[in-house]
C-alpha positions in Angstrom: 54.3 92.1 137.0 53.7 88.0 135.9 55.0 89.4 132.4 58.4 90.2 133.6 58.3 86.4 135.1 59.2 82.8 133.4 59.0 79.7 134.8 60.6 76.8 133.3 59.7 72.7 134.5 57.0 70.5 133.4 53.9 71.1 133.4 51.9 69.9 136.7 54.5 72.3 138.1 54.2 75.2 136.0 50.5 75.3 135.5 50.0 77.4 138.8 52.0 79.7 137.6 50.2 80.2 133.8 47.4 80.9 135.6 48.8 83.8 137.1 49.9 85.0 133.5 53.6 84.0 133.9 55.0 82.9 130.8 56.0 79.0 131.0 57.9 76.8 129.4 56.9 73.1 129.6 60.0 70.4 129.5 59.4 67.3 129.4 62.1 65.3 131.2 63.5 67.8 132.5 65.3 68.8 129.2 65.5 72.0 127.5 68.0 73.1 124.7 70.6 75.6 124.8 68.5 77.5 122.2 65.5 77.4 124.4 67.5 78.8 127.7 68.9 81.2 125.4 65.7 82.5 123.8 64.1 82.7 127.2 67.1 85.2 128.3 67.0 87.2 125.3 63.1 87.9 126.3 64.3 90.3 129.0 62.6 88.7 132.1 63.3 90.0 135.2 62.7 86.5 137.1 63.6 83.0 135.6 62.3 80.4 137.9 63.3 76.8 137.1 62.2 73.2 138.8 64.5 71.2 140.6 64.5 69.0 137.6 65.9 71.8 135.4 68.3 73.2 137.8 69.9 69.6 138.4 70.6 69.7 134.9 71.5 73.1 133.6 73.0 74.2 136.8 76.1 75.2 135.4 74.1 77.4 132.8 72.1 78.7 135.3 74.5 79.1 137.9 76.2 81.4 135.1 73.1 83.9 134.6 72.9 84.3 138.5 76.4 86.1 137.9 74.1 88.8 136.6 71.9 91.2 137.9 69.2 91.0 135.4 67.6 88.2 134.9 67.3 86.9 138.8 66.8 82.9 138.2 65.8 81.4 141.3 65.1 77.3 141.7 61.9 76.0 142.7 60.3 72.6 144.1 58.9 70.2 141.6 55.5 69.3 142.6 56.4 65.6 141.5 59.4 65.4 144.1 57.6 67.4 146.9 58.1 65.9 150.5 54.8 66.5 152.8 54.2 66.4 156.2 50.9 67.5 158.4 52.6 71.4 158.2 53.0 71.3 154.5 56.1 71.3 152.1 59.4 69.7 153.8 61.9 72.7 153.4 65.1 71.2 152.1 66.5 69.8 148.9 68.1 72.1 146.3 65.1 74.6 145.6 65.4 75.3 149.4 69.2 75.7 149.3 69.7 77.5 146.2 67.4 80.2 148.0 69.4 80.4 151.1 72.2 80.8 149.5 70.9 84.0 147.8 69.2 85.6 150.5 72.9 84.8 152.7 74.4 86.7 149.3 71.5 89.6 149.8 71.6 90.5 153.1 74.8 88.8 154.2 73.6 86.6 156.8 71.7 83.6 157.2 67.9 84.4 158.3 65.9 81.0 158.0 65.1 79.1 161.1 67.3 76.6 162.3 
């Protein structure tokens, strides 16, 4: 299953997922190349997740895959820019969002807590 799964962000938030055999892709910056994106598509993944970082600047691009059915790209936090509290991970920002949105697209409703 990891196989059919990239992840694309720098590296202290990737690394977790490399671990579980995912392949990554390490940016640095944020950046990544139209021929990178591209050669990550062509690979036939079934799941493209991307860092905040990414996704703030290839959200056009991105937003264009999710047009698709195959592959799903779906946004994640960046470790770096993670907001804690006692209970964990603040949910918001775009990751948060971005997955929202898709689950309102899925199932047609929204079903996170309010």
């Amino acid at each position: 299953m990891a196989k059919n799964i990239a992840v694309i962000g720098n590296s202290d938030s990737i690394e977790y997922f490399r671990l579980l055999g995912c392949e990554t892709y390490e940016t640095r910056g944020g950046v990544l190349t139209q021929e990178q994106f591209d050669e990550v598509v062509k690979r036939r993944f079934k799941i493209i997740l991307v860092t905040e970082e990414v996704f703030h600047r290839y959200k056009d691009r991105i937003r264009l895959r999710t047009l698709r059915m195959f592959p799903v790209v779906s946004v994640i936090p960046d470790v770096r820019g993670a907001v804690w509290t006692n209970q964990g991970p603040r949910p918001g920002g775009v990751a948060f969002e971005e997955i929202r949105a898709a689950v309102v697209k899925a199932v047609g409703q929204d079903i996170a807590p309010k």
